[in-house]
C-alpha positions, 0 to 999 in steps of 0.5 A: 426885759422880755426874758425877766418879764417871762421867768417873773411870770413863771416863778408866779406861776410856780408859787401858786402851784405850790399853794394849791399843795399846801392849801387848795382851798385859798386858791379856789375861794370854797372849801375842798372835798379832802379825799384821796382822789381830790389830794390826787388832782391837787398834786397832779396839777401841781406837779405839772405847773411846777414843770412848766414854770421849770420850762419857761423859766429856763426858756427865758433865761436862754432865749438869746441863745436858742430863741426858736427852742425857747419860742416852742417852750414860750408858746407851749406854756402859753398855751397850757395857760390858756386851757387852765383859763379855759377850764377855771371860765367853765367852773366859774372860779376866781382868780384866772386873771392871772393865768390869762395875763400869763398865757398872753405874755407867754405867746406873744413873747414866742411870736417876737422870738419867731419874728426874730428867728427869721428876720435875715442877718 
């Protein structure tokens, strides 16, 4: 269930990534400067989100077999959810529940795989 939870998440993850490509603003809740640059920030983000929702999904899917490889993976992006909140906090902009909702799940998925990869056999 953990792993299915997690991958569920990521895949979520991955999709809204693919929205701020198509329409940014329906993720910020204003319009957005078309520029260049802004097209830039967009893609980058996007880009990175979809690598690490690649990560974490693959990291769900084979946490039993390598639960401390897949613990890193969880935990890092946990934690890379947790500076998109912090950013999006400091902006003021909507719809960070989710990312919070994620980075929790992520971390303390990684705490339970860290507990089992020391509980003795």
């Amino acid at each position: 269930m953990l792993s299915g939870v997690n991958a569920a998440v990521a895949l979520l993850s991955g999709a809204f990534a693919a929205v701020a490509i198509a329409s940014p603003q329906a993720l910020v809740g204003s319009p957005v400067v078309a520029g260049p640059i802004a097209g830039f920030y967009v893609d980058m983000y996007a880009l990175r989100a979809l690598v690490i929702a690649a990560g974490v999904i693959t990291a769900s899917l084979t946490m039993r077999r390598t639960p401390l490889v897949s613990a890193l993976v969880l935990a890092s992006g946990g934690l890379i959810q947790l500076g998109d909140v912090a950013i999006a906090l400091h902006f003021g902009t909507p719809g960070v529940l989710g990312a919070s909702i994620a980075a929790a799940l992520h971390l303390a998925s990684a705490a339970l795989l860290l507990l089992y990869v020391r509980r003795p056999r």
